[in-house]
Each structure stands twice: as C-alpha cells, then as structure tokens.
C-alpha positions as CSV (number, residue, x, y, z in Angstrom):
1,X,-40.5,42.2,34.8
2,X,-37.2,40.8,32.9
3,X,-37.0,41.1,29.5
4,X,-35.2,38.9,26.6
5,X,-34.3,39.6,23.4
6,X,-32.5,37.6,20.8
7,X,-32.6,36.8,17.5
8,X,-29.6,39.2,16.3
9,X,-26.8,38.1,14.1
10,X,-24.6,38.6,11.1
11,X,-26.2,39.3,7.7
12,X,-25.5,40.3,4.8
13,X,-27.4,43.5,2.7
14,X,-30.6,43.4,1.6
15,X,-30.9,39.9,4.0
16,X,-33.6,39.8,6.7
17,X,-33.6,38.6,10.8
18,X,-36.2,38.6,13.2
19,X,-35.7,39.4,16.5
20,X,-37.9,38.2,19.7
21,X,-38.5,39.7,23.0
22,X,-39.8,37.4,25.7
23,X,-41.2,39.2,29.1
24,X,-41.5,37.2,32.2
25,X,-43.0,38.1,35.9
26,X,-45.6,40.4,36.5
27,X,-46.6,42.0,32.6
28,X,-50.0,43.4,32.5
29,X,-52.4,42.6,29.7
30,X,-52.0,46.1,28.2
31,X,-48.6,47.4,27.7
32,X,-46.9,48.8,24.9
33,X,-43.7,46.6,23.6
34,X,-41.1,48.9,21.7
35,X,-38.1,48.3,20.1
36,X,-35.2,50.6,20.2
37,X,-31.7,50.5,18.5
38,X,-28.1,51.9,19.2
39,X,-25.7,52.1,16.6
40,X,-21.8,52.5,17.7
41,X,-21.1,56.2,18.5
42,X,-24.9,57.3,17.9
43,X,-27.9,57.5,20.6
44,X,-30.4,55.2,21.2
45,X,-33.4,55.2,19.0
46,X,-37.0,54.2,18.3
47,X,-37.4,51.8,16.0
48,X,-40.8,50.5,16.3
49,X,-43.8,49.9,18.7
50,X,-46.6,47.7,19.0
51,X,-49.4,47.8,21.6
52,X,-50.5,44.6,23.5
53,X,-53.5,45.0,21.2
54,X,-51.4,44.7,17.9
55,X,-51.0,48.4,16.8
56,X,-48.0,49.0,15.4
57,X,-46.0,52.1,14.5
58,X,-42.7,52.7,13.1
59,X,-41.2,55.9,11.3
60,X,-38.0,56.8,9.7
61,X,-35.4,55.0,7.7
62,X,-37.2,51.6,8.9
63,X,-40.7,52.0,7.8
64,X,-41.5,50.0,5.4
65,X,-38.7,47.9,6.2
66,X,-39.1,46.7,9.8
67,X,-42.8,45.7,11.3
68,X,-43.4,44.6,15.1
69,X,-45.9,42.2,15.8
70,X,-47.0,40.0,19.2
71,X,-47.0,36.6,19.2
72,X,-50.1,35.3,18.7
73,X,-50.6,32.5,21.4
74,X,-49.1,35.0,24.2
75,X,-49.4,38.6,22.6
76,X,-49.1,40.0,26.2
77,X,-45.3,38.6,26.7
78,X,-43.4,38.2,23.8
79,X,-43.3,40.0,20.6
80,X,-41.3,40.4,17.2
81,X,-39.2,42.8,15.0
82,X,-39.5,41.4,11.7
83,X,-36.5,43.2,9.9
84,X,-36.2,43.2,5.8
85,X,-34.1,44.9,3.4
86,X,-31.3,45.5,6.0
87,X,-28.2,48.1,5.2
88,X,-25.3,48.4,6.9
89,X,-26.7,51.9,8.4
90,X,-29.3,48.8,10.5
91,X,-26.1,47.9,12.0
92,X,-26.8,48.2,16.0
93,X,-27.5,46.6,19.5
94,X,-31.3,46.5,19.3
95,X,-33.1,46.5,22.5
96,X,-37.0,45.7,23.8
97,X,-38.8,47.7,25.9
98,X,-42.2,47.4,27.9
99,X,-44.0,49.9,29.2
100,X,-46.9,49.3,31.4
101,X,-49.0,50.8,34.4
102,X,-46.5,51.1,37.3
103,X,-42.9,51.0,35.1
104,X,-41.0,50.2,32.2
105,X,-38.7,47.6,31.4
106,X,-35.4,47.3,29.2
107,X,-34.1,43.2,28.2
108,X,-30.0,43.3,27.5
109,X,-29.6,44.1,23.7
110,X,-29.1,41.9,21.0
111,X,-26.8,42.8,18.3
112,X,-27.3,42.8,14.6
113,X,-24.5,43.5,12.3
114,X,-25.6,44.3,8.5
115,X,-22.1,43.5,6.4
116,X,-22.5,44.7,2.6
C-alpha cells in the first residue's frame, strides 16, 4: 500500500486548507485512515481519524477545528483533513496513515505552514 498526501501550503491565521490522502495497491475495505502531524522540534501527533465506514474522531487543540472525512465515490482509498481556523501552533508536516488487517501504512508528509 503507498500512500499520498497533499494539499499543504502557506496560509495565513484564521485561513483554512484541506488536505487529501490517496491509497493505492492492496487497501482493504475496512481500515481506519488517520492523520498525524509533526511540528518542528515536537513529536509526532494524532490529529484525527476516520474509519472506512465514516466515523470520525479528533481530540485536542483541533477539535472543533479540523474534521476527517472519506471521499465519497472511493471512501476506501482516499480521504480528507478539512482544516479551519488555523494558528500558527497548526504549523507542521502532516502525515496519513492507514491501518488495516495485515499492516499499516505512512504516505511522505505534506507541510502546512500557518503565518499570522
């Protein structure tokens, strides 16, 4: 399974992005897509996650804020981080994640950079 993510970019506070993660090869139809974030100098960190199914869970400073969905011709493969409100604290390299029977799977990063 390879993963893709892109979508990141410059924006300024309070602006919005949205970011996409496209699977290809073998995904199953249930996994759980999750998207992580890692901000200079800090660990990597859950942002939000969304089941093949369409539930979705996000805590912390991004709830309320961020929301993960699945695309709804081909839930199973790609998916979205719908990011509003951003701060400079969103500042990061935000990754996706799939993790399914038999493995999970990072794409490369995309970075998002918050200016205020």
């Amino acid at each position: 399974v390879q993963l893709q993510a892109f979508g990141g970019g410059l924006v300024q506070t309070g602006g919005s992005l949205r970011l996409s993660c496209a699977a290809s090869g073998t995904v199953n139809g249930l996994n759980v897509m999750s998207w992580y974030r890692q901000a200079p100098g800090k660990q990597r960190e859950l942002v939000a996650t969304i089941t093949s199914g369409g539930t979705a869970n996000n805590e912390g400073s991004t709830k309320g804020r961020f929301t993960a969905s699945r695309d709804i011709k081909n839930p199973v493969k790609v998916g979205y981080l719908q990011m509003d409100s951003l701060e400079p604290e969103d500042t990061a390299v935000y990754y996706c994640h799939i993790r399914q029977v038999g493995g999970d799977y990072w794409g490369q990063g995309t970075l998002v950079t918050v200016s205020s």
